[in-house]
Structures are given as C-alpha cells and as structure tokens.
C-alpha positions as a Markdown table, in Angstrom:
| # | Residue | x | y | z |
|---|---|---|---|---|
| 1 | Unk | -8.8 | -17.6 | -7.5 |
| 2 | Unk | -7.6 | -14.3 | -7.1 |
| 3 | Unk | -9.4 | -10.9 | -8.2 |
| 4 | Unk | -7.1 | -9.8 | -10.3 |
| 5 | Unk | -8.0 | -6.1 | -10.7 |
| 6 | Unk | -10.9 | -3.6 | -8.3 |
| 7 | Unk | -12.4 | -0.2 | -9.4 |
| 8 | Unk | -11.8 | 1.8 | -6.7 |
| 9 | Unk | -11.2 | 5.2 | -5.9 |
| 10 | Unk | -8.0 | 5.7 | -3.1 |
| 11 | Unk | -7.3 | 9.3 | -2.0 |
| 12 | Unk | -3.3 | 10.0 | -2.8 |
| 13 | Unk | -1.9 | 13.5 | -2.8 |
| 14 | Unk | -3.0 | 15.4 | -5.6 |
| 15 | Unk | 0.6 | 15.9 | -6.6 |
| 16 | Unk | 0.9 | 11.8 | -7.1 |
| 17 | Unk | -1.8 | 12.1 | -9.5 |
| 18 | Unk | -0.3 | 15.2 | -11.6 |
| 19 | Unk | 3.3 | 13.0 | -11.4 |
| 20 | Unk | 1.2 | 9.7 | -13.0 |
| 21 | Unk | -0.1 | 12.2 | -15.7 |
| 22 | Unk | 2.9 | 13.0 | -17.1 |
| 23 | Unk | 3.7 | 9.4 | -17.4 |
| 24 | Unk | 0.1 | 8.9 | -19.6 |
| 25 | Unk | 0.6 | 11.9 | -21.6 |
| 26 | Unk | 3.9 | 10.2 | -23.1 |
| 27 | Unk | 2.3 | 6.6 | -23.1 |
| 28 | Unk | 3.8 | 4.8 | -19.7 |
| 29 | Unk | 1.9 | 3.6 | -17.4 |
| 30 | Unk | 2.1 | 4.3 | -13.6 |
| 31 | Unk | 1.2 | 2.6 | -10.9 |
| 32 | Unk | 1.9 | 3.1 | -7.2 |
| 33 | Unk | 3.1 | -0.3 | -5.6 |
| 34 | Unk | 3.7 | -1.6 | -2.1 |
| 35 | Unk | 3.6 | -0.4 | 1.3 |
| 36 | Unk | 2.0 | 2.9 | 0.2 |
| 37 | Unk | -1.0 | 0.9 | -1.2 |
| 38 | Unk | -0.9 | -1.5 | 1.6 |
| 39 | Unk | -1.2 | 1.4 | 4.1 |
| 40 | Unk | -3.3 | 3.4 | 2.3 |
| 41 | Unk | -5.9 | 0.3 | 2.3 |
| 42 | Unk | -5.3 | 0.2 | 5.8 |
| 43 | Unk | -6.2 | 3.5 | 6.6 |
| 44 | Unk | -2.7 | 4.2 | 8.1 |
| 45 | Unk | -0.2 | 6.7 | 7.6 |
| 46 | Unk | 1.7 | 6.5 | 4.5 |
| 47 | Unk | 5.0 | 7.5 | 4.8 |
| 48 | Unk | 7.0 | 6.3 | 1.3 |
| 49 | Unk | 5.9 | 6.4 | -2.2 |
| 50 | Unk | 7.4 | 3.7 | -4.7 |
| 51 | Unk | 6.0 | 3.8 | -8.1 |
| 52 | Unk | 6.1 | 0.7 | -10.9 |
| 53 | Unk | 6.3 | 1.8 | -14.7 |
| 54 | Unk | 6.9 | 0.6 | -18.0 |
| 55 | Unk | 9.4 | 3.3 | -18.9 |
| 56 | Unk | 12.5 | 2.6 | -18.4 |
| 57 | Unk | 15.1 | 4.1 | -16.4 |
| 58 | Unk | 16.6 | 6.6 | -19.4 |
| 59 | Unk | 13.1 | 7.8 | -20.1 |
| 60 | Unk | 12.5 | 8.5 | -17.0 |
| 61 | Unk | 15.7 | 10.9 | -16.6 |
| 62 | Unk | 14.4 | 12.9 | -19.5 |
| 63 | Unk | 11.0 | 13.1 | -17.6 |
| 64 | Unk | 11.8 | 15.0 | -15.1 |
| 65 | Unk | 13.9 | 17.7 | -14.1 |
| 66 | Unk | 15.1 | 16.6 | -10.8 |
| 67 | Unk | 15.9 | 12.7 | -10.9 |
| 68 | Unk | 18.6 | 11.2 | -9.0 |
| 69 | Unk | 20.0 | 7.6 | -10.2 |
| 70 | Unk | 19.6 | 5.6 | -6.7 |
| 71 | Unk | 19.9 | 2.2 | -8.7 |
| 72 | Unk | 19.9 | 2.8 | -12.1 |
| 73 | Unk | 21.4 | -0.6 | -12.9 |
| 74 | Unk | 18.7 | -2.6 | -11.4 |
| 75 | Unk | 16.2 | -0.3 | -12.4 |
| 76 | Unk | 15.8 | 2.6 | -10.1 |
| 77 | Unk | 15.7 | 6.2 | -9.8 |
| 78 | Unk | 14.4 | 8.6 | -7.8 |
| 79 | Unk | 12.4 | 11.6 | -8.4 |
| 80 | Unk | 12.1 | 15.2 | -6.6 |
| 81 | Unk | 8.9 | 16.0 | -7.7 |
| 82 | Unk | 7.3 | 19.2 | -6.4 |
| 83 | Unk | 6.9 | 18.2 | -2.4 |
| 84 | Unk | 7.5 | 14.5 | -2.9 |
| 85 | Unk | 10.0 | 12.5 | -3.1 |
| 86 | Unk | 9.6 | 9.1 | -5.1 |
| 87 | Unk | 11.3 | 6.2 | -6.0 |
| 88 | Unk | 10.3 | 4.9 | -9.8 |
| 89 | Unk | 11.0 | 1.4 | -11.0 |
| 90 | Unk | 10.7 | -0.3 | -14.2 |
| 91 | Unk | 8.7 | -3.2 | -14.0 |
| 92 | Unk | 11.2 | -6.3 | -13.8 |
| 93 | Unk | 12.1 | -9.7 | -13.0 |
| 94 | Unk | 14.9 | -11.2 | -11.4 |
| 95 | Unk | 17.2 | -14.1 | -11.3 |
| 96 | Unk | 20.2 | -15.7 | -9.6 |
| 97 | Unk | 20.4 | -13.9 | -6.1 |
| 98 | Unk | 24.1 | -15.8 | -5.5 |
| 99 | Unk | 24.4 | -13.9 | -2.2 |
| 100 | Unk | 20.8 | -14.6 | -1.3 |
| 101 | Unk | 20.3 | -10.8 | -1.2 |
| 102 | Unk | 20.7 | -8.9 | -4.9 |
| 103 | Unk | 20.0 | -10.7 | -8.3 |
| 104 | Unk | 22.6 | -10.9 | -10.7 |
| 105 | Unk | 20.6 | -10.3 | -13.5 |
| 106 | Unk | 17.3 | -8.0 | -14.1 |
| 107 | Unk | 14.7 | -8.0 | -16.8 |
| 108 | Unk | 12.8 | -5.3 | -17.5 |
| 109 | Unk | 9.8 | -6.5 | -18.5 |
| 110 | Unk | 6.1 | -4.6 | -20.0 |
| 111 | Unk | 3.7 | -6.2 | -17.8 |
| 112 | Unk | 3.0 | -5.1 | -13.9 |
| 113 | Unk | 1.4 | -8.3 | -13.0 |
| 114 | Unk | 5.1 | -10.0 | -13.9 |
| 115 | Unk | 6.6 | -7.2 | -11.5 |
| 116 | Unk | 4.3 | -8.2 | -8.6 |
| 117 | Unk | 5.2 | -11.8 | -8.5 |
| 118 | Unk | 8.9 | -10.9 | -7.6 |
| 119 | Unk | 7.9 | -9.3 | -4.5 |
| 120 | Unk | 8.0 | -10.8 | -1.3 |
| 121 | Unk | 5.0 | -10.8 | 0.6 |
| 122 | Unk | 1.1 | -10.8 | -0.8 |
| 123 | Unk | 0.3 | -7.9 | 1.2 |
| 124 | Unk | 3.2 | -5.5 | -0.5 |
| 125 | Unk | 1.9 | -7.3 | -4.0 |
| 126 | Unk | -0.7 | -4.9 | -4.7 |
| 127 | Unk | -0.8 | -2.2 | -7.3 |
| 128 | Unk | -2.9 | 0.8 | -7.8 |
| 129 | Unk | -3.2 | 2.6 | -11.5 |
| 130 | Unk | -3.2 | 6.6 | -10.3 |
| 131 | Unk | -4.7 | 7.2 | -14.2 |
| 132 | Unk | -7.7 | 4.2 | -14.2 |
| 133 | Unk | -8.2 | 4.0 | -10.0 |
| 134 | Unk | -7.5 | 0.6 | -10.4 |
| 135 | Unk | -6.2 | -1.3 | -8.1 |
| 136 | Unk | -4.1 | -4.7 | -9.4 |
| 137 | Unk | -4.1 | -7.9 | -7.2 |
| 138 | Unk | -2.9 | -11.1 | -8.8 |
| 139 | Unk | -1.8 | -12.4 | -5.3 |
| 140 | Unk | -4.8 | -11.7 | -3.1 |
| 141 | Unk | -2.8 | -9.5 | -1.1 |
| 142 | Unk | -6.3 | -7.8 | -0.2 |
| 143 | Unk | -7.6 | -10.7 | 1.7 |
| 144 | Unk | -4.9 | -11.0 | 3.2 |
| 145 | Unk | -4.7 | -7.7 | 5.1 |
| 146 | Unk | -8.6 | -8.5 | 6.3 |
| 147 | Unk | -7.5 | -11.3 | 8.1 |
| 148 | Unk | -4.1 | -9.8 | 9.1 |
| 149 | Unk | -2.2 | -12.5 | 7.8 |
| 150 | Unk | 1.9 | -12.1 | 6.3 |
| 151 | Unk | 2.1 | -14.7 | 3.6 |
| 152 | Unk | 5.1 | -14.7 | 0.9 |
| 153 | Unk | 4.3 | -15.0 | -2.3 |
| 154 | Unk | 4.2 | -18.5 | -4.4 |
| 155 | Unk | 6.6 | -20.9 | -2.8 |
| 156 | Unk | 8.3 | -19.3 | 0.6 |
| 157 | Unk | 11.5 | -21.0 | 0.5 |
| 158 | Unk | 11.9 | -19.6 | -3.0 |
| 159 | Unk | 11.6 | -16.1 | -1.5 |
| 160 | Unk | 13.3 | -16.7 | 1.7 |
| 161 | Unk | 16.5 | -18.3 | -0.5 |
| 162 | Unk | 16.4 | -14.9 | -3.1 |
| 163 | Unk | 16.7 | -12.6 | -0.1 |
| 164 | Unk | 17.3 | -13.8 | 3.6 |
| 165 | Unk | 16.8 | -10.4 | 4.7 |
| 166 | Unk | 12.9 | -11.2 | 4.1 |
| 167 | Unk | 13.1 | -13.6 | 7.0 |
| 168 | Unk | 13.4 | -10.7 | 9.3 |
| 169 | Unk | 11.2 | -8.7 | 7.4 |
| 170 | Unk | 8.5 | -11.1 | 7.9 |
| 171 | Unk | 8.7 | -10.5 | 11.8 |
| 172 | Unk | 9.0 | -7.0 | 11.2 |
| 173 | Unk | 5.6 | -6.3 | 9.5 |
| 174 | Unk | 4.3 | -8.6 | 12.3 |
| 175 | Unk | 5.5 | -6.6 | 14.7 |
| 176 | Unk | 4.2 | -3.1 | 12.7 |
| 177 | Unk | 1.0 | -4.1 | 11.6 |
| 178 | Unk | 0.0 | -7.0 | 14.4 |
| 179 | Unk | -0.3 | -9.5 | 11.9 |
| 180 | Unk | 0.2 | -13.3 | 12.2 |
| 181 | Unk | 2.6 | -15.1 | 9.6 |
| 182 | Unk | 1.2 | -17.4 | 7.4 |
| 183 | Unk | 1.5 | -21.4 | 8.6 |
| 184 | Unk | 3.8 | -22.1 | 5.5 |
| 185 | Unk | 5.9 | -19.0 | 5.6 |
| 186 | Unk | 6.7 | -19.4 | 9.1 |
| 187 | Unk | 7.5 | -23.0 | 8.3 |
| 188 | Unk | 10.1 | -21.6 | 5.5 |
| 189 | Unk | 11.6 | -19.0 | 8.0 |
| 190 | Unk | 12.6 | -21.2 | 10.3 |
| 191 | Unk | 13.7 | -23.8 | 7.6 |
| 192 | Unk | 15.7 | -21.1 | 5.8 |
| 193 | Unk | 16.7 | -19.1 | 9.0 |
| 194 | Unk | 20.5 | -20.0 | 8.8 |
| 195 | Unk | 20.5 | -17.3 | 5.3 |
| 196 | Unk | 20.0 | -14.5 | 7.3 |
| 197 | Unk | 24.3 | -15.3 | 8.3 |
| 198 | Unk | 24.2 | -14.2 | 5.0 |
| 199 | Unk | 22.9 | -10.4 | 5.4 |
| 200 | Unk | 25.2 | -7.6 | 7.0 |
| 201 | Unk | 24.6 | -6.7 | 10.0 |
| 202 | Unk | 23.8 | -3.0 | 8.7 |
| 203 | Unk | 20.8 | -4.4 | 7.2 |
| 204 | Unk | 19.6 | -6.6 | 10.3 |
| 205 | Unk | 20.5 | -3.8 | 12.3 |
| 206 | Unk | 17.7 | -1.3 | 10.3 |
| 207 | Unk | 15.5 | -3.9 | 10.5 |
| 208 | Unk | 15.6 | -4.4 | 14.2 |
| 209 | Unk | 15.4 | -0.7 | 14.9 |
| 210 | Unk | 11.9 | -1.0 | 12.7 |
| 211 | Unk | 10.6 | -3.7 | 15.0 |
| 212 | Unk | 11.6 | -1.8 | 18.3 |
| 213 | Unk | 10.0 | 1.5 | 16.6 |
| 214 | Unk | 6.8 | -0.5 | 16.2 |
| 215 | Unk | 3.4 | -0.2 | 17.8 |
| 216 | Unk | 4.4 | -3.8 | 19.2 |
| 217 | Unk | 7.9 | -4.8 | 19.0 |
| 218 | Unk | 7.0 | -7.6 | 21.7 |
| 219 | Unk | 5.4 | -9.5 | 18.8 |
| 220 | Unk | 8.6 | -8.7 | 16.3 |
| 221 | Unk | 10.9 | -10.7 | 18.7 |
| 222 | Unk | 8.8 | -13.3 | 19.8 |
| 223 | Unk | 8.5 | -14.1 | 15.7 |
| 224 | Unk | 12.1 | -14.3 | 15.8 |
| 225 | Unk | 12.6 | -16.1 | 18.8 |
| 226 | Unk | 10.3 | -18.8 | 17.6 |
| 227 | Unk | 11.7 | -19.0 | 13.9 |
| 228 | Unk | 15.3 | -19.2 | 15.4 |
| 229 | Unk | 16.3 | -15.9 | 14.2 |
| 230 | Unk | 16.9 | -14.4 | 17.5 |
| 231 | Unk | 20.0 | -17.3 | 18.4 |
| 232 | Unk | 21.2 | -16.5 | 15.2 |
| 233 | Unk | 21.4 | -12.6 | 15.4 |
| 234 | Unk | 22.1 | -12.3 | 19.0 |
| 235 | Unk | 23.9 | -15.9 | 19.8 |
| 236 | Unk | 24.4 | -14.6 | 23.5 |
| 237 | Unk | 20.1 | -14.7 | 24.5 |
C-alpha cells in the first residue's frame, strides 16, 4: 500500500516558497509536481518548475502581475515571478485523447491526489506542499526512484493509448536517469508501439534530442530498439 503523504523538509528557492504564499494567503493550495520533485529527491539539478493548484486558471491571472496564458484551455498558465519562471496548473482530469495525444475534454477537479493519477509515470507522480513540507505520494513514486525503476501509472496500455508520445518518453527518462522500465510497462510499449505513427515528428524529434543530450543515450536507444520504436521512427536501421 502506498504512503500516501511524508513530512519532509526539501530545499526549493526561497522565491518558490514566497510564490506558494501568496496562493495560502487567498485560500489555494500549491504544490510543486513532477520532474522538479523527482530531481530534487534525487539530489539532481532541477531545471523546470511546474506547480499543481486548486485555483483555477482566471484566479490565477488576477494573482499575479506577469502571467502569460500558455494553455489556458486545458488549464495552464505561466507565471514570471521575480527570477522564475513557472508553469501553474489546475488540478484536473482528462478524457477522450482521440488523437492519442491531447484530451478532448478536461475537468478541473479540487483534489491533488485525482491530479496525480493522470500522469504518466510513478516517478513524475509525486507532489510536494511548499506551505505544509509535505510531500504527496499515492503512486509510490518514491520507491520507485530507490530502485531506479520507470513504471506508468495504473494500467500501462491505458497511458500508452492516451499519449503515444509517453512510449518515447519512457526510454527517454531511461536514458537520463539510468533507470530500468518496469516489466509491464515495457510489455505495453512494445504492444502499443505502432501509436507513436501517431505523434509529429516535431515532438519525437525533441524527444530524441533529450535522449542524445543524456548522461547515457546508449541506454535511450537500446529501449527503443528493443520495444520496436526505433524501426518505427527510423524505418531505414
């Protein structure tokens, strides 16, 4: 069974914390979500902050004095705040993704534990409450990074199917963080691994640039050679 919440205290700039405050002062909560938590666990470099609240987008705008409207309609905006730069979310859910890429429809929804269960992997499913130094953990995305493992959350196929650019993503934060992929996952990739036809080539083309960028890229493309994304990407090899 999952913990589903830690005391602990993580060491964020200061400015992070004076940008949650503002959200407590006016009752919203504020949590940072992701790969910053992920990283910061990991004692790596954090290089992108994403933030989860329960305000909503409009309440957001009126927040802050600098806010630019990156995906409003799903959600998201991002903030210039002081030296940072940080993209803020409403917690939501998501249905129908007909182009196995972007949902057609998105809930906004009050609870941050229903936000983490539409990500896509257990290690980016972690939250951390700037206000409480609380970090939020319903799918054991902590044990996961001890034993270096990339595992999607609930059924794989289900998030494979939603986004095929996960497929690649999954070989990706193999390649960054020298983890394996889960048994099941990399069961799904491979079943699923015709979706990626799916994606533009813009988006496989970031993603490829991430894994060559990577501490091991070697590990990135054997993932994809033995899931059958590599023949599909680059039919040539």
């Amino acid at each position: 069974m999952p913990l589903l919440f830690t005391l602990i205290k993580m060491h964020f700039p200061k400015t992070l914390y004076e940008f949650a405050a503002i959200f407590k002062s006016k009752g919203y909560s504020c949590y940072i979500v992701g790969g910053a938590v992920r990283d910061a666990l990991m004692k790596r470099k954090v290089e992108d902050y994403d933030v989860a609240t329960d305000a909503k987008p409009e309440v957001v705008l009126k927040l802050f004095k600098k806010v630019i409207p990156t995906g409003i309609k799903h959600g998201t905006v991002t903030v210039l705040f002081k030296n940072l730069k940080i993209e803020v979310t409403t917690f939501r859910i998501e249905y129908n993704y007909s182009d196995s890429r972007h949902p057609e429809i998105v809930e906004f929804v009050p609870s941050v534990y229903e936000d983490l269960k539409r990500r896509d992997f257990t290690i980016n499913s972690i939250a951390y409450d700037l206000s409480a130094n609380k970090i939020i953990d319903p799918n054991n995305g902590k044990a996961d990074i001890k034993n270096k493992l990339i595992r999607a959350i609930g059924v794989p196929e289900n998030r494979f199917k939603e986004d095929g650019l996960r497929l690649l993503r999954a070989c990706r934060f193999s390649a960054q963080l020298n983890f394996k992929i889960e048994t099941n996952t990399k069961l799904a990739i491979k079943k699923y691994v015709s979706v990626i036809s799916n994606i533009s080539m813009e988006r496989i083309r970031e993603e490829i640039l991430r894994i060559l960028k990577a501490d091991k890229p070697s590990i990135g493309f054997i993932c994809m050679h033995e899931t059958g994304l590599l023949s599909r990407i680059i039919p040539e090899l």
